[in-house]
N, C-alpha and C positions, 0 to 999 in steps of 0.2 A: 279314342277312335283309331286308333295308328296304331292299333296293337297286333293287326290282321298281318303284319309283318313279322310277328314273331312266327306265324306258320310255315312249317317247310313244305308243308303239301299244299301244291295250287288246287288241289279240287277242295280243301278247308275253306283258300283263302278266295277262292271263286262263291263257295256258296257264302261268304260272309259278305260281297259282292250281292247276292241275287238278292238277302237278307237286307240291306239298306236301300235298295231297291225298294222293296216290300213296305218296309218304314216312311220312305219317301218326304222327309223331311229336309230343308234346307242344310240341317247339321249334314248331312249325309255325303251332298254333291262334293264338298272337297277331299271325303277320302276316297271316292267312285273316280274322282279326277285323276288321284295317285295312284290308285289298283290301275286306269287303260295305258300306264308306260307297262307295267310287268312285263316280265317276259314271255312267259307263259298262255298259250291265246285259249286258255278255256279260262283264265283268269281278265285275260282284256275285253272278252267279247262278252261274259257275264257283266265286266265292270259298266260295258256301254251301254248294251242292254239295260242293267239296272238306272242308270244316269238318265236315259230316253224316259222312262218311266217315271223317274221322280221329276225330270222338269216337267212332263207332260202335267202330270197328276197337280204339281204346284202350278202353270200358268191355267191348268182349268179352273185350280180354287181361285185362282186371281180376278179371272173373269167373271165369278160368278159373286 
């Protein structure tokens, strides 16, 4: 999963962000944790966005 750093473009390495988002699997949260240092804020703000998403989507299955 830490391989989205071998991209040199942040809008690759942004949608590979929106992309784990999408998957929303526990695996996911700690490379969305790495992508919100980036520098880059179309890569930080995909990273949150996608992060928001996947805990949402995980503490609803929780509950349910």
């Amino acid at each position: 999963m830490r391989q989205f750093h071998r991209a040199n473009d942040p809008i690759v390495r942004a949608d590979v962000a929106w992309a784990l988002g999408r998957i929303g699997r526990p695996k996911c949260i700690e490379p969305l944790l790495d992508m919100i240092a980036q520098p880059e804020p179309a890569v930080r703000y995909t990273a949150a966005d996608a992060l928001a998403r996947t805990t949402s989507r995980l503490l609803l299955e929780q509950a349910n």
